[in-house]
PyMOL Python script that loads the backbone (N, CA, C, O; Angstrom):
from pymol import cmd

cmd.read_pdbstr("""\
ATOM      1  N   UNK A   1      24.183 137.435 149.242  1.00  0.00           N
ATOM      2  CA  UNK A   1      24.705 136.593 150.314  1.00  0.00           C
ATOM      3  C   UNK A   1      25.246 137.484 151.421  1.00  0.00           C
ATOM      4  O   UNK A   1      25.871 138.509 151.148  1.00  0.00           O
ATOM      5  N   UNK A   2      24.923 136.957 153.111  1.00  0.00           N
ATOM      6  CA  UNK A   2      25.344 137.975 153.553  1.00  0.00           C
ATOM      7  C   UNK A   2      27.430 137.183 153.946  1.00  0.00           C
ATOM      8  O   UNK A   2      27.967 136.100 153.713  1.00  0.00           O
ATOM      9  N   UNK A   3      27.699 137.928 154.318  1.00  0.00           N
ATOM     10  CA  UNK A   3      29.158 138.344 154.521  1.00  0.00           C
ATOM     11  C   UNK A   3      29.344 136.865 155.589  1.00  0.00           C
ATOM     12  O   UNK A   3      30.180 136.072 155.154  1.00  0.00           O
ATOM     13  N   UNK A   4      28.857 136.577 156.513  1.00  0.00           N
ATOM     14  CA  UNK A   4      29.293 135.385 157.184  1.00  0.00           C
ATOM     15  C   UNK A   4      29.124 134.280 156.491  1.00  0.00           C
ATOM     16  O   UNK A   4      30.034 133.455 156.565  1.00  0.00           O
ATOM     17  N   UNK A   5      28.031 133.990 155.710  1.00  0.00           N
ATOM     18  CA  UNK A   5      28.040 132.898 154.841  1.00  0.00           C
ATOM     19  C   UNK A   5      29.474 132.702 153.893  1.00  0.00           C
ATOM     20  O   UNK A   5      29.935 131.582 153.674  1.00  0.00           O
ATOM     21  N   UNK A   6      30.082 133.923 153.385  1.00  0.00           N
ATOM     22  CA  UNK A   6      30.759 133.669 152.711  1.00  0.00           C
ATOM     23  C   UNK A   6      32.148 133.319 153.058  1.00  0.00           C
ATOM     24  O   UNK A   6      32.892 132.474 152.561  1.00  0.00           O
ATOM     25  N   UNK A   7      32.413 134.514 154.437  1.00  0.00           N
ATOM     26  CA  UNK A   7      33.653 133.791 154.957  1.00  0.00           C
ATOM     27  C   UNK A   7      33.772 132.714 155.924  1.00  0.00           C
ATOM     28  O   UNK A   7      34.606 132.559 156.816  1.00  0.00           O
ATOM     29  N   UNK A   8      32.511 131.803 155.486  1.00  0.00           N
ATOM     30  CA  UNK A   8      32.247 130.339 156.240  1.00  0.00           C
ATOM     31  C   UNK A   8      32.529 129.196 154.899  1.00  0.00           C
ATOM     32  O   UNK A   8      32.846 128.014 155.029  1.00  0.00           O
ATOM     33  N   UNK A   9      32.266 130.088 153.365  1.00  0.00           N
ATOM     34  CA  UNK A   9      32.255 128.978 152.735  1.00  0.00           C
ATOM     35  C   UNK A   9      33.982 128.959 152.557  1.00  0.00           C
ATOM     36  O   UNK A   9      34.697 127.958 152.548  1.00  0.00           O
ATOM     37  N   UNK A  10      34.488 130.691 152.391  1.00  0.00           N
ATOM     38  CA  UNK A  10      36.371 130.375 152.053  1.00  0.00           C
ATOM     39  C   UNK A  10      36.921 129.644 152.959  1.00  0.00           C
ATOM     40  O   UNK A  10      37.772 128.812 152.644  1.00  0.00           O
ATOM     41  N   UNK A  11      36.460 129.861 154.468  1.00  0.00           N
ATOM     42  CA  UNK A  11      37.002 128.939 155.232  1.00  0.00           C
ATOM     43  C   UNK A  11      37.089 127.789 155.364  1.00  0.00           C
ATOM     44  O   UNK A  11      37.962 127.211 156.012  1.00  0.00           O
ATOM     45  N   UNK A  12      35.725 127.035 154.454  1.00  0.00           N
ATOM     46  CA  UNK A  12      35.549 125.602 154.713  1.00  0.00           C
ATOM     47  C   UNK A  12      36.247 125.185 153.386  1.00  0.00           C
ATOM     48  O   UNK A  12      36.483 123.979 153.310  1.00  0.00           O
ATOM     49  N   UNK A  13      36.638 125.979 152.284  1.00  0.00           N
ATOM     50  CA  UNK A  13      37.246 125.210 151.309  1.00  0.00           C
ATOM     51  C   UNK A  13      38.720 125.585 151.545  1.00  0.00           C
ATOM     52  O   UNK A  13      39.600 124.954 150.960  1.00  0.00           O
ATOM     53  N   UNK A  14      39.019 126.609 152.398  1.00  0.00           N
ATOM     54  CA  UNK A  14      40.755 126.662 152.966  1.00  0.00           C
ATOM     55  C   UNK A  14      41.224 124.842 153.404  1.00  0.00           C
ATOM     56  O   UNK A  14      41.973 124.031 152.859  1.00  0.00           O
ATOM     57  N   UNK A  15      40.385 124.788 154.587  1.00  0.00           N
ATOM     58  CA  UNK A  15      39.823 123.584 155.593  1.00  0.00           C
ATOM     59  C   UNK A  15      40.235 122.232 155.023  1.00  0.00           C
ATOM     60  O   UNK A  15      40.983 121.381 155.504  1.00  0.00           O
ATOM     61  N   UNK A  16      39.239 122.258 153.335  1.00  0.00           N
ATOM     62  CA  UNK A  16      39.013 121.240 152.768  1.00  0.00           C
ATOM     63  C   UNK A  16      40.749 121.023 152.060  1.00  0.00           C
ATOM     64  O   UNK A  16      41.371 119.972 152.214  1.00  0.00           O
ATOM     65  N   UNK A  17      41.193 121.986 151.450  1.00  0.00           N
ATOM     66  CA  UNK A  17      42.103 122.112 150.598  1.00  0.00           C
ATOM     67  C   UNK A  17      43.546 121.823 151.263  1.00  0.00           C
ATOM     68  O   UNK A  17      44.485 121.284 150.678  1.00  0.00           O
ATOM     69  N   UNK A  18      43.543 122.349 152.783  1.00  0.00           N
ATOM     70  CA  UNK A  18      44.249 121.606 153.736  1.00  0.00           C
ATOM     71  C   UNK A  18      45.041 119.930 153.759  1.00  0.00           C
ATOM     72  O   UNK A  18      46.116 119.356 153.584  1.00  0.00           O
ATOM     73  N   UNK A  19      43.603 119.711 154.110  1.00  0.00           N
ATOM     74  CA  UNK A  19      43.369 118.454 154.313  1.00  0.00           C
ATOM     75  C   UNK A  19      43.801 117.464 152.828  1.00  0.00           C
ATOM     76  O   UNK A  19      44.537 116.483 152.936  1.00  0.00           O
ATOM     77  N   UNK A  20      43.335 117.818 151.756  1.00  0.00           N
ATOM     78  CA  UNK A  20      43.269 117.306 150.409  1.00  0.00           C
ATOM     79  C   UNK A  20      45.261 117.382 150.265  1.00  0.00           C
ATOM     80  O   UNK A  20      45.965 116.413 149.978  1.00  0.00           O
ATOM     81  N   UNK A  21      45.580 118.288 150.453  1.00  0.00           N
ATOM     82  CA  UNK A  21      47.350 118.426 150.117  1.00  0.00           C
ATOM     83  C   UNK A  21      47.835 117.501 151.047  1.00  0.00           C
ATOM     84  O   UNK A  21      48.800 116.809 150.724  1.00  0.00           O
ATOM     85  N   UNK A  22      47.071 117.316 152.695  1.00  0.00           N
ATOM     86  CA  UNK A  22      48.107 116.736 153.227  1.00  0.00           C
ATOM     87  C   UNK A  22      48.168 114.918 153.092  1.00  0.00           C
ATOM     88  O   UNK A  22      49.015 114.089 153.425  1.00  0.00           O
ATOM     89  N   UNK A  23      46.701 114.817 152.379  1.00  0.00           N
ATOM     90  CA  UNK A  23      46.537 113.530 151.941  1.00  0.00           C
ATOM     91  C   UNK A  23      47.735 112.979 150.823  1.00  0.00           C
ATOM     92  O   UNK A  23      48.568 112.072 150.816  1.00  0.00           O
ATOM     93  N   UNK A  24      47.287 114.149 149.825  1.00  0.00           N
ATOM     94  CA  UNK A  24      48.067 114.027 148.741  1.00  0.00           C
ATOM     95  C   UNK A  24      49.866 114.094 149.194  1.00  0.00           C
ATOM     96  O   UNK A  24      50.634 113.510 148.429  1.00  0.00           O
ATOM     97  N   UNK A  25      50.239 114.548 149.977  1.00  0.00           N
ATOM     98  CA  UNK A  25      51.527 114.625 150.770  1.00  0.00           C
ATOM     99  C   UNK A  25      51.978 113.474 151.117  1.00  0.00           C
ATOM    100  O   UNK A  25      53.205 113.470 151.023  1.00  0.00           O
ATOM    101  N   UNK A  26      51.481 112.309 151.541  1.00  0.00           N
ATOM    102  CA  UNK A  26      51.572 111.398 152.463  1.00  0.00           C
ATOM    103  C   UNK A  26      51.918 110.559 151.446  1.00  0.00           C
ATOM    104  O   UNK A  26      52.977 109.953 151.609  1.00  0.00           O
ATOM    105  N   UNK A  27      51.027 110.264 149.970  1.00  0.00           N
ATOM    106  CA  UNK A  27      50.887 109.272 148.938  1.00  0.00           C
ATOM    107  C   UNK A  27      51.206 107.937 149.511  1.00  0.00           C
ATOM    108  O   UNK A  27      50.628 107.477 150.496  1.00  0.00           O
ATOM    109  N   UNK A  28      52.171 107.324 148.840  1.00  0.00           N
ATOM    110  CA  UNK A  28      52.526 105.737 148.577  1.00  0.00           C
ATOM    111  C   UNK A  28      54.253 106.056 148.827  1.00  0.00           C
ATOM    112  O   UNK A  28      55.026 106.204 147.881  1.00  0.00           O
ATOM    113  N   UNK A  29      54.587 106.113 149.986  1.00  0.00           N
ATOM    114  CA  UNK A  29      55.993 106.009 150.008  1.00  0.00           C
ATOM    115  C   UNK A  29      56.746 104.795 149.276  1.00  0.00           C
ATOM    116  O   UNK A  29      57.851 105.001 148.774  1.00  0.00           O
ATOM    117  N   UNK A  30      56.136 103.511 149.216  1.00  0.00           N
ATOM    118  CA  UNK A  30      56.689 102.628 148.590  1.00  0.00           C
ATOM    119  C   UNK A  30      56.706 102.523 146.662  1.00  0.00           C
ATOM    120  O   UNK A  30      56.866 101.661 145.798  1.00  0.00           O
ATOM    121  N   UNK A  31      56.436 103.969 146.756  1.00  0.00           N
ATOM    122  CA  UNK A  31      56.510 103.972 144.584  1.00  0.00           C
ATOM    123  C   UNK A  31      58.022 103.848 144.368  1.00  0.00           C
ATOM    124  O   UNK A  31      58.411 104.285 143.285  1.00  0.00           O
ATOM    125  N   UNK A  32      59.126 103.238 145.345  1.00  0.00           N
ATOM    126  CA  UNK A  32      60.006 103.577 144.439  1.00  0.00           C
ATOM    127  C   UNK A  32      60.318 102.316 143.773  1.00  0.00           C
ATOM    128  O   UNK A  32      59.643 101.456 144.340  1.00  0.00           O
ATOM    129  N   UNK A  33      61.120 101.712 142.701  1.00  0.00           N
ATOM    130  CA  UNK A  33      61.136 100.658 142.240  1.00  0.00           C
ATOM    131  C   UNK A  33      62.302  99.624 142.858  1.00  0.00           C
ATOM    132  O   UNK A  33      63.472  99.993 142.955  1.00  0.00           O
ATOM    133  N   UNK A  34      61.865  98.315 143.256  1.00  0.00           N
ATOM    134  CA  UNK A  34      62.500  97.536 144.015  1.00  0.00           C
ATOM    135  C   UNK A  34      63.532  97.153 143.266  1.00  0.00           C
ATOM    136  O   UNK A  34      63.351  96.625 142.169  1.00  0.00           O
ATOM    137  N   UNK A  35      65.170  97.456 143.955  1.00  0.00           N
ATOM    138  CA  UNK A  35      65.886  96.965 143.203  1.00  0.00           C
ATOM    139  C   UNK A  35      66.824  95.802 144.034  1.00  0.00           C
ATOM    140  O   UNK A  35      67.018  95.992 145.235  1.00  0.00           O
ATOM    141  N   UNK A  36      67.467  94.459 143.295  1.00  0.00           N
ATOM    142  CA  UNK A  36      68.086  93.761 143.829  1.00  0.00           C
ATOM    143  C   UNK A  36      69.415  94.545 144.813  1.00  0.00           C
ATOM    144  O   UNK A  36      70.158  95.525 144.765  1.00  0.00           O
ATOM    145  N   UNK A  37      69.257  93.940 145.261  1.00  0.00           N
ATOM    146  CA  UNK A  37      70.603  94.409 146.220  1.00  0.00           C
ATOM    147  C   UNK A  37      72.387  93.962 145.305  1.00  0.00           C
ATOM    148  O   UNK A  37      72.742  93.136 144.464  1.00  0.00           O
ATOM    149  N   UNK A  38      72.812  94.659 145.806  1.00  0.00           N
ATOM    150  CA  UNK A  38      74.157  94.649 144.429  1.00  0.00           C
ATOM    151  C   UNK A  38      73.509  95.165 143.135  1.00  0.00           C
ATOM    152  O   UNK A  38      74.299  95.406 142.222  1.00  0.00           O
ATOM    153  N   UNK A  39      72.969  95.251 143.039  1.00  0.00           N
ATOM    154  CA  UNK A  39      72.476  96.398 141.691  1.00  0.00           C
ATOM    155  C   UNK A  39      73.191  97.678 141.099  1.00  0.00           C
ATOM    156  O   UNK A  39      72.907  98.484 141.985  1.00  0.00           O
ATOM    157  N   UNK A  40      73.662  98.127 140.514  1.00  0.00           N
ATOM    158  CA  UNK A  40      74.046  99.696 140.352  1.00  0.00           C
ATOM    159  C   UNK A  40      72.895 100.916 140.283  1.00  0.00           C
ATOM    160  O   UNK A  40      71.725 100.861 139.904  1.00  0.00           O
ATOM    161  N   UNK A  41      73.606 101.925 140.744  1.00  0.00           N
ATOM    162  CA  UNK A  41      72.072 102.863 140.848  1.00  0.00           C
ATOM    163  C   UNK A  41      72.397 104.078 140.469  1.00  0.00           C
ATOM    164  O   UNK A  41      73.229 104.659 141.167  1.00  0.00           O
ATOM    165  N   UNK A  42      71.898 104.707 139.405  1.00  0.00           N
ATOM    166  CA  UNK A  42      72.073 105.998 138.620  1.00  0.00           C
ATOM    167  C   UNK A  42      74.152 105.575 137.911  1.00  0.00           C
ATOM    168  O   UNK A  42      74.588 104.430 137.794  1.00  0.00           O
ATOM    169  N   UNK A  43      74.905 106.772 137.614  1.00  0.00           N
ATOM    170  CA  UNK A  43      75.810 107.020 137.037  1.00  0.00           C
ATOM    171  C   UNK A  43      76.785 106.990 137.928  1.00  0.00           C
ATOM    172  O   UNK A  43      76.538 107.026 139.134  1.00  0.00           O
ATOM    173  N   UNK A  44      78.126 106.913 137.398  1.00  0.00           N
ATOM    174  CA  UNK A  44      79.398 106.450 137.847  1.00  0.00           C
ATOM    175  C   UNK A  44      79.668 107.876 138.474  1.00  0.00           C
ATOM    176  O   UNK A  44      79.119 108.780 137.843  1.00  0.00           O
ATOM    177  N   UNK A  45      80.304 108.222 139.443  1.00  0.00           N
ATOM    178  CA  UNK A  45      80.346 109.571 140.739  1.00  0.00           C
ATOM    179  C   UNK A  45      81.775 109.771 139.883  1.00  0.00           C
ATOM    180  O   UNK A  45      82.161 108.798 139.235  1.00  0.00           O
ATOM    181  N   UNK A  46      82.416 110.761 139.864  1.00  0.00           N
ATOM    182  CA  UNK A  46      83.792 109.895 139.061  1.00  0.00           C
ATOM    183  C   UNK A  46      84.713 111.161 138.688  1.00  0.00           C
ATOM    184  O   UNK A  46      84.114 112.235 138.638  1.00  0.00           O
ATOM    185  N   UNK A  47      86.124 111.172 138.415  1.00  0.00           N
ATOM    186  CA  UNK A  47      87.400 112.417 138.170  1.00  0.00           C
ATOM    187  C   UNK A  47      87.085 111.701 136.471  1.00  0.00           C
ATOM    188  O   UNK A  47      86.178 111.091 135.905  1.00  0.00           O
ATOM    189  N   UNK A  48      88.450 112.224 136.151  1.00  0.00           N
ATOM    190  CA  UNK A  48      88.523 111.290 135.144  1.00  0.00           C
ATOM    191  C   UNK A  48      88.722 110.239 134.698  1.00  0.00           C
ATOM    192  O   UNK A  48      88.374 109.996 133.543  1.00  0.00           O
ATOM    193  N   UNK A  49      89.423 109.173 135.585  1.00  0.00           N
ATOM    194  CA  UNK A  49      89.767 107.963 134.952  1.00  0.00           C
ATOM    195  C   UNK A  49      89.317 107.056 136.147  1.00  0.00           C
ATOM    196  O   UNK A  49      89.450 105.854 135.920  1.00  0.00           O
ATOM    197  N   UNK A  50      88.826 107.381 137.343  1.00  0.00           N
ATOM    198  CA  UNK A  50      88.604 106.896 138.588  1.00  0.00           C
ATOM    199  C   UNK A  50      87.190 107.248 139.183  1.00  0.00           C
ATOM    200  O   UNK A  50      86.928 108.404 139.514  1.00  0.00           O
ATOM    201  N   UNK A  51      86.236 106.164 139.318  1.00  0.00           N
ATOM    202  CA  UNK A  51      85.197 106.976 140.048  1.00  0.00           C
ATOM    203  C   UNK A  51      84.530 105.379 141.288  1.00  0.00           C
ATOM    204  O   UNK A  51      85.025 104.322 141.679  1.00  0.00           O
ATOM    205  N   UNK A  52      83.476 105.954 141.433  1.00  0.00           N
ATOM    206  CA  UNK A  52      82.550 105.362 142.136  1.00  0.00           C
ATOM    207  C   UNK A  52      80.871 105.077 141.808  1.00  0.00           C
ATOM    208  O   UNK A  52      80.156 105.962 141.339  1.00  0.00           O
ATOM    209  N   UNK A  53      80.434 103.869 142.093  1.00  0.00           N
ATOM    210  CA  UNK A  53      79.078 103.589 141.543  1.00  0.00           C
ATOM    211  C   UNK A  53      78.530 103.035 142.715  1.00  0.00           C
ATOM    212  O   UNK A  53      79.064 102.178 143.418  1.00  0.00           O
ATOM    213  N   UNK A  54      77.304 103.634 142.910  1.00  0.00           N
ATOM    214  CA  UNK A  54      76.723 103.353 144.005  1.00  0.00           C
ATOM    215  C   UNK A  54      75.662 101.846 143.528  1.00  0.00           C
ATOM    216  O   UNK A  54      75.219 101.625 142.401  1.00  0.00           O
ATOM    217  N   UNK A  55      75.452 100.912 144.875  1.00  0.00           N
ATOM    218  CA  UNK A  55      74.768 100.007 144.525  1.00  0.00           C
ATOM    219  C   UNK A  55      73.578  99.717 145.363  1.00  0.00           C
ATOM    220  O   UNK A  55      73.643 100.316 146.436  1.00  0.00           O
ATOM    221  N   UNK A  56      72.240  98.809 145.184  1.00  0.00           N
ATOM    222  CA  UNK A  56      71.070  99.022 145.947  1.00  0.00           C
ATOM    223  C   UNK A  56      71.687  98.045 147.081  1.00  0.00           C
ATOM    224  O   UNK A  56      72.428  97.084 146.873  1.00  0.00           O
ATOM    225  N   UNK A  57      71.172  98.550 148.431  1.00  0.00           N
ATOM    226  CA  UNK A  57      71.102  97.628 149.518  1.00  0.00           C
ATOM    227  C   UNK A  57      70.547  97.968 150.785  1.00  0.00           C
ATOM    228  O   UNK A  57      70.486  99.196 150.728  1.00  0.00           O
ATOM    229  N   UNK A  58      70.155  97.654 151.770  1.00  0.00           N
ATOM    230  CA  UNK A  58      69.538  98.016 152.632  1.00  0.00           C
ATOM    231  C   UNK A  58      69.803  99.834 152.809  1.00  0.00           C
ATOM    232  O   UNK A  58      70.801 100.439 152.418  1.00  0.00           O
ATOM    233  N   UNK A  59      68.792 100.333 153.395  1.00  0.00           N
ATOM    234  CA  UNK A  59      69.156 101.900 153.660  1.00  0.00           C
ATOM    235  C   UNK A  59      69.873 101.867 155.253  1.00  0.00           C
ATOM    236  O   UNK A  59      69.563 101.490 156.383  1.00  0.00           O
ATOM    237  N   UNK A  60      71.090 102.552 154.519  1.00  0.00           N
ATOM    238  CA  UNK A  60      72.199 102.691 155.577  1.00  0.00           C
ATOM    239  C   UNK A  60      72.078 103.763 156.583  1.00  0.00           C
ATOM    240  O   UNK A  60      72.685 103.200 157.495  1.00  0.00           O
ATOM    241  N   UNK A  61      71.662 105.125 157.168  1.00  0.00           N
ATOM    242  CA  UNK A  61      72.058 106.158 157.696  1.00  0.00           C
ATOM    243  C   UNK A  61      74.033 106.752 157.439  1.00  0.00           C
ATOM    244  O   UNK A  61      75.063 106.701 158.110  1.00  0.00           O
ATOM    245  N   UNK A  62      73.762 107.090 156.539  1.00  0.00           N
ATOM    246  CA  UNK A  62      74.739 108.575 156.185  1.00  0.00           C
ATOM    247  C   UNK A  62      75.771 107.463 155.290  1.00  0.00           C
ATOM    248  O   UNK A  62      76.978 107.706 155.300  1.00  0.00           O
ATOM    249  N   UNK A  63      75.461 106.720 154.821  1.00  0.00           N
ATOM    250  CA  UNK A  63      76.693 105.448 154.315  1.00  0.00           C
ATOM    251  C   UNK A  63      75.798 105.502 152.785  1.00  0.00           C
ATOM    252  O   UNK A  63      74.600 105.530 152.500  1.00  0.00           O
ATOM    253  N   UNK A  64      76.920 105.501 152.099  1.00  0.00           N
ATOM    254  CA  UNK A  64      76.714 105.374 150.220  1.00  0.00           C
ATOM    255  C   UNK A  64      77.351 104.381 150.132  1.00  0.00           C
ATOM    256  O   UNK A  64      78.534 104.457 150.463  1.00  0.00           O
ATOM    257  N   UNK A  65      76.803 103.060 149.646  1.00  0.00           N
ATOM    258  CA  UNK A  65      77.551 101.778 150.050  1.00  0.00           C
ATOM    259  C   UNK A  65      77.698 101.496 148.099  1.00  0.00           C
ATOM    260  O   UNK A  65      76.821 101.985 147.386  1.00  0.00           O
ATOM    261  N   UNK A  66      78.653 100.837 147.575  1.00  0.00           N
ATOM    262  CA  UNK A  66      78.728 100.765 146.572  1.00  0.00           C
ATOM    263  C   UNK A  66      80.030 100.036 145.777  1.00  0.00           C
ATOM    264  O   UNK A  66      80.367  98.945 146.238  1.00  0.00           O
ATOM    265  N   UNK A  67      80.891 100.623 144.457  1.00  0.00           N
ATOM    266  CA  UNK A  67      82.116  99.999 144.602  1.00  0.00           C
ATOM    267  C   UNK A  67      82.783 100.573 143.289  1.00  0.00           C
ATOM    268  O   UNK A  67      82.332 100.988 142.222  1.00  0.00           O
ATOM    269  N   UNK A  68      84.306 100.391 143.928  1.00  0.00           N
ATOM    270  CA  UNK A  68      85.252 101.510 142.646  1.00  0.00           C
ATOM    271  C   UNK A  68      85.281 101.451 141.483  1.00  0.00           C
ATOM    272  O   UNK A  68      85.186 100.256 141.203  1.00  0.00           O
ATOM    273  N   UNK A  69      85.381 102.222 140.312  1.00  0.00           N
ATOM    274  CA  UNK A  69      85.318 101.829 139.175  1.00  0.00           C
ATOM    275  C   UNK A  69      86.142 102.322 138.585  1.00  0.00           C
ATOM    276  O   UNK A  69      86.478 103.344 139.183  1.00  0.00           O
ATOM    277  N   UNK A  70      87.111 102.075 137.050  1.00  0.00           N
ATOM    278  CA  UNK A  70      87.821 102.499 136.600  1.00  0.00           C
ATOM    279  C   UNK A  70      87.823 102.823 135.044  1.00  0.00           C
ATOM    280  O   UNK A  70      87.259 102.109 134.215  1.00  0.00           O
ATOM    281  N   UNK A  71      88.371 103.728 134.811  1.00  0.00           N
ATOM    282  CA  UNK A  71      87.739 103.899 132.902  1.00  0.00           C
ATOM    283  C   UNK A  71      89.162 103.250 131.989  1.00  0.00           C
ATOM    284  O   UNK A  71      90.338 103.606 131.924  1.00  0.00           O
ATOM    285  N   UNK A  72      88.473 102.278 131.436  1.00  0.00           N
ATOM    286  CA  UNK A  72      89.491 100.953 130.718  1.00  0.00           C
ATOM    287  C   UNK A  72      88.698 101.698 129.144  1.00  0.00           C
ATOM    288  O   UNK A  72      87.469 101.732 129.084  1.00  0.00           O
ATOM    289  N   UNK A  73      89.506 102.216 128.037  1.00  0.00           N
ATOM    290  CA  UNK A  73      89.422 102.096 126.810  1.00  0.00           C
ATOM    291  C   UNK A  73      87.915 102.809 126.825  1.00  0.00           C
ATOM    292  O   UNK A  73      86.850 102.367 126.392  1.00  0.00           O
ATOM    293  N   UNK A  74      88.241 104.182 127.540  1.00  0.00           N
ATOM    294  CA  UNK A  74      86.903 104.715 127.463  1.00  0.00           C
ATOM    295  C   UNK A  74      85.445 104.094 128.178  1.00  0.00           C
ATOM    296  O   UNK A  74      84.496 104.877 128.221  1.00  0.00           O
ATOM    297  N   UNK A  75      85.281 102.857 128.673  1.00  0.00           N
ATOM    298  CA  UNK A  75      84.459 102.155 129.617  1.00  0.00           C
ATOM    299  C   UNK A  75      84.931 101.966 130.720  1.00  0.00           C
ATOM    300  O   UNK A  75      86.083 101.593 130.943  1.00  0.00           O
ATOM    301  N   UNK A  76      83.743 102.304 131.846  1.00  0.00           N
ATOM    302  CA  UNK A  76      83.790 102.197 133.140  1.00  0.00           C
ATOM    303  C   UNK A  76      83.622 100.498 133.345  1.00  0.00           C
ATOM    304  O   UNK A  76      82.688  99.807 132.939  1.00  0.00           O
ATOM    305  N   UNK A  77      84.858 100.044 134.124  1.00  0.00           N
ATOM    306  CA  UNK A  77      84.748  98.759 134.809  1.00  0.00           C
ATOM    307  C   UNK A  77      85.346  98.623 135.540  1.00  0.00           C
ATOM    308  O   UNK A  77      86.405  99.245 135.627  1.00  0.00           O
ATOM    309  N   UNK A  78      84.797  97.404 136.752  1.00  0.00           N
ATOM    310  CA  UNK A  78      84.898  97.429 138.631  1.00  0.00           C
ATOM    311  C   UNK A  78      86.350  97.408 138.692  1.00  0.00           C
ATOM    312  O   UNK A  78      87.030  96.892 137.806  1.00  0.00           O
ATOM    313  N   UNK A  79      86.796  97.920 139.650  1.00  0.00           N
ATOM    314  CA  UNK A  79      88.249  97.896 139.611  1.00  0.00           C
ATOM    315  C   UNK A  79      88.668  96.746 140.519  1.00  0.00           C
ATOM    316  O   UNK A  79      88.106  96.419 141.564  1.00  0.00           O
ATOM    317  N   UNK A  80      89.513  96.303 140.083  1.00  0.00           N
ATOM    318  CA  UNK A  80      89.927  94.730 140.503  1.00  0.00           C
ATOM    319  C   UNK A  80      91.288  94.641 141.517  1.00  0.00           C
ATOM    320  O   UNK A  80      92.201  95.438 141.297  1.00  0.00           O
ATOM    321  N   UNK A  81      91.395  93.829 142.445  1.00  0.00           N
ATOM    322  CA  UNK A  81      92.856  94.314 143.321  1.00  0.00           C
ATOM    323  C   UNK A  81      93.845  94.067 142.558  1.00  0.00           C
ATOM    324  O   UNK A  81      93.969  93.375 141.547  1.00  0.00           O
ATOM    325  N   UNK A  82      94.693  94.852 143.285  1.00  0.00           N
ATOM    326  CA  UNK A  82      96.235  95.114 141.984  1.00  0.00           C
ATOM    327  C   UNK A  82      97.493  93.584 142.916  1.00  0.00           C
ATOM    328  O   UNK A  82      98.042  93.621 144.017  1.00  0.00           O
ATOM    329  N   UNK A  83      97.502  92.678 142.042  1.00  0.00           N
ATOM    330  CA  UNK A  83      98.223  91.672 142.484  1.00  0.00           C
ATOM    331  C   UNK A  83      99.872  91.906 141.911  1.00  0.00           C
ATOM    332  O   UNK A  83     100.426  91.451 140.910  1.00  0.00           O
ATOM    333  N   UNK A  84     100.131  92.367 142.465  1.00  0.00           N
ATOM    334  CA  UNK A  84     101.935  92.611 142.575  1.00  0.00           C
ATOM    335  C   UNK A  84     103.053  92.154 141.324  1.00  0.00           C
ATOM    336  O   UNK A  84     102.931  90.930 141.289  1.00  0.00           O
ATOM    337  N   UNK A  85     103.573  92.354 140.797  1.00  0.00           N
ATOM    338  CA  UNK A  85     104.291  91.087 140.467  1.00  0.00           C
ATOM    339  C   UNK A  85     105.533  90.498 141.380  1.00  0.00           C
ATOM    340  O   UNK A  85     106.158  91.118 142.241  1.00  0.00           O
ATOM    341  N   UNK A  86     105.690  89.356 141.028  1.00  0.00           N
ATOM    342  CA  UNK A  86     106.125  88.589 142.102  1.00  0.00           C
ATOM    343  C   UNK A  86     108.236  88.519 141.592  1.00  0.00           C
ATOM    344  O   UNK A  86     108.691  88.525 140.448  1.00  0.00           O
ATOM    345  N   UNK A  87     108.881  88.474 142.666  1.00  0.00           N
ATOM    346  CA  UNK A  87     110.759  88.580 142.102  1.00  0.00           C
ATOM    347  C   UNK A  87     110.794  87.776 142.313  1.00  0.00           C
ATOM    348  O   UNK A  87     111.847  87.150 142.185  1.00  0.00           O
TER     349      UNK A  87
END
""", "prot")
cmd.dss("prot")
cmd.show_as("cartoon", "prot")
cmd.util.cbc("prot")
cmd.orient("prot")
């Protein structure tokens, strides 16, 4: 084979291989799985006895929208407003 044939065929499978990644790049943005809104999403963010759980809802720009949680008897549950007691 002479020498241009060949750096016509690496070039055309550089070319091809290009093209093939940037297809493959692009995929199906919508694979992720639809979740209800108010949903919880992954694990409690959290110190020790106090954390945060993020929940599904519209995509915000720079906002983690979600809600507090508290560890009751070793389980995480929503933390509820603290109603006073009353004199």
């Amino acid at each position: 084979m002479n020498r241009r044939l060949i750096v016509g065929l690496v070039a055309s499978a550089w070319i091809v291989s290009l093209v093939g990644v940037g297809l493959w790049a692009q995929g199906d943005p919508q694979r992720v799985p639809t979740l209800m809104e108010g949903q919880p999403i992954g694990d409690v963010i959290s110190g020790e006895n106090i954390g945060f759980q993020r929940v599904a809802t519209l995509p915000q720009k720079g906002k983690a929208v979600g809600k507090w949680m508290v560890k009751v008897d070793g389980k995480w549950v929503e933390a509820q407003p603290f109603v006073g007691l009353s004199r």
